[in-house]
N, C-alpha and C positions, 0 to 999 in steps of 0.2 A: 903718808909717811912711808917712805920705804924700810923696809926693816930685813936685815940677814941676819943670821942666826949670832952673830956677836955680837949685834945692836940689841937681839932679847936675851942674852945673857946679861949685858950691860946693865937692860933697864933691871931683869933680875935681881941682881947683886946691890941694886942702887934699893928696890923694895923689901929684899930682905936679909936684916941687919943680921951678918954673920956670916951667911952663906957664900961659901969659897968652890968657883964654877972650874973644874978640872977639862972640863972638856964641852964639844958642844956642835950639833947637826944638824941640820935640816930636817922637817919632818912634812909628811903632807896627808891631812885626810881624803884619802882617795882622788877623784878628781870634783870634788866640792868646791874650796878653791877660794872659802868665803875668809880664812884666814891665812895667815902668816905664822908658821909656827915654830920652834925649836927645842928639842931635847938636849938637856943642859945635864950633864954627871957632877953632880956635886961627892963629896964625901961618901953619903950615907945612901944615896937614891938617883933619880933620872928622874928629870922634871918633864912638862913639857910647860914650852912656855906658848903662849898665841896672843898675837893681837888684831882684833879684824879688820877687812878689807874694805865692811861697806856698811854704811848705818844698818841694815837687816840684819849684819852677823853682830855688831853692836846690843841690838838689842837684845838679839840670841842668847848673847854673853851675857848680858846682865841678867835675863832670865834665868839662868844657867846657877850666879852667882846668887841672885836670890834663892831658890832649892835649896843650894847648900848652905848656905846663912840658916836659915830655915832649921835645916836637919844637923846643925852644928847644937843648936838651942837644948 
């Protein structure tokens, strides 16, 4: 899936109900390279948004999202 920074704003604004994307950029963690990512200015904050490139940053992610699920608890 190709993705530019106002396709992850797009899916953004379609996941969270309310949020109003002012602006929005390219981002890249260094030359890693495993995602797609984009900083999104809403109102209140600067997002980033990512979605990965390859099932390894996949699972990355969901790693990532388990942690936080985790320490949200």
């Amino acid at each position: 899936m190709a993705s530019t920074p106002l396709t992850l704003a797009a899916l953004a604004t379609s996941a969270v109900p309310g949020l109003q994307v002012f602006g929005v950029r390219g981002h890249s963690f260094g030359t890693e390279g495993a995602f797609t990512a984009a900083v999104i200015a809403s109102e209140d904050a600067e997002l980033i948004v990512r979605v990965p490139r390859s099932s390894a940053a996949e699972v990355r992610q969901s790693c990532n999202l388990a942690v936080l699920e985790a320490g949200a608890v």
